[in-house]
Each structure stands twice: as C-alpha cells, then as structure tokens.
ROKE-102048 format. One line per field, with one value per residue (C-alpha): residue number from 0; residue in three letters; x negated, y, z negated. Coordinates in steps of 0.02 Angstrom, whole numbers, plus 50000, padded with zeros to 5 digits. Example, Ala and Ser with C-alpha at 12.3 -4.5 7.8 and 13.67 -1.06 7.14 Angstrom:
<atoms>
n	0  1;
res	ALA  SER;
x	49385  49316;
y	49775  49947;
z	49610  49643;
</atoms>
This chain:
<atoms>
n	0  1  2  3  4  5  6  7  8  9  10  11  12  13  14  15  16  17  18  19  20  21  22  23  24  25  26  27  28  29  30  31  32  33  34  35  36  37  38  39  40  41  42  43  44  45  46  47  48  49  50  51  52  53  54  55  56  57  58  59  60  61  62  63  64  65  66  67;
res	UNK  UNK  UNK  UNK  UNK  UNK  UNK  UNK  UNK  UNK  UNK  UNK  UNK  UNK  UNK  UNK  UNK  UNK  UNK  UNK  UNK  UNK  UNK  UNK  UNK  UNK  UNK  UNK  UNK  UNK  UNK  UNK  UNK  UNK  UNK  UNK  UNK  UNK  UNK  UNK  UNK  UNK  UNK  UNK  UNK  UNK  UNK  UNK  UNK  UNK  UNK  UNK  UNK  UNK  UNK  UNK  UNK  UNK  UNK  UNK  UNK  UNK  UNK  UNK  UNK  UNK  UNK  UNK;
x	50000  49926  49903  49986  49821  49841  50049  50011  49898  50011  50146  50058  50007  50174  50211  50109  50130  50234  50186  50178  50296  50200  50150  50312  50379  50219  50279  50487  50428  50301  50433  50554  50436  50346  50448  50297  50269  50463  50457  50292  50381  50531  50432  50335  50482  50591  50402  50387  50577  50560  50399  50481  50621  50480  50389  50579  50605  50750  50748  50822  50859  50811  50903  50821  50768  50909  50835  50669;
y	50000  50186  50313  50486  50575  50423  50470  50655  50634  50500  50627  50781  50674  50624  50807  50789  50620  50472  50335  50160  50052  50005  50177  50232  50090  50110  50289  50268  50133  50239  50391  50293  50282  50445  50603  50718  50644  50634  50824  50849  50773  50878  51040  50992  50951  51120  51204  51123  51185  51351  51370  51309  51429  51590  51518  51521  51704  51654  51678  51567  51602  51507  51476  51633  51743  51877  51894  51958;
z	50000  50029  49920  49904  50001  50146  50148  50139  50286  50382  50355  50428  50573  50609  50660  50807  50872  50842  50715  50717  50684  50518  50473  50456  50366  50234  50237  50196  50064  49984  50002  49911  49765  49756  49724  49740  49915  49934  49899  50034  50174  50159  50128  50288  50404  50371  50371  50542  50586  50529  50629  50798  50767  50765  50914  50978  50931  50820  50636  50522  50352  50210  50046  49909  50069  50007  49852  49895;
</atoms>
C-alpha cells in the first residue's frame, strides 16, 4: 500500500494524465482511509476547476469569497 507523499504525488499526477488502472484503485482505497489525503484530493480538483475557469475568462465564485 502507498503512503500519503506516494498518494499526494499519484494525485497531482493524475491532473495531467490518466492513471492506471492500479493507481487509481491504490488511490480510492487509500482515499477511503486517509482524511488528510481525502481532504488533498478535493482541494486539488476544485483548485484544478477554478484554474480552468480563469484560463476560460469566467470567474467562479467560491463559498467565503463575499466575505473578504
């Protein structure tokens, strides 16, 4: 089983190009497990979305942005 750096890494990666079959199953096991890494994966996807929306033009909102 990998570690929280290898599933940190594995998940990063998986922003640029597909994963294996195995990696991702090692990854949504280890996910299941490990909240912190639970929490890095979901920070890192609506990171990922929020940065596709300015490279879009559009600007999307996110939940505490009216209280700055």
């Amino acid at each position: 089983m990998k570690n929280c750096h290898e599933i940190t890494r594995l998940v990063s990666q998986g922003q640029e190009r597909r994963l294996s079959l195995g990696e991702r199953l090692q990854l949504r096991l280890h996910l299941l497990m490990c909240r912190g890494c639970a929490n890095f994966e979901k920070n890192t996807r609506k990171l990922h979305r929020l940065m596709q929306a300015f490279a879009r033009g559009q600007n999307e909102k996110t939940p505490g942005d009216d209280l700055k």
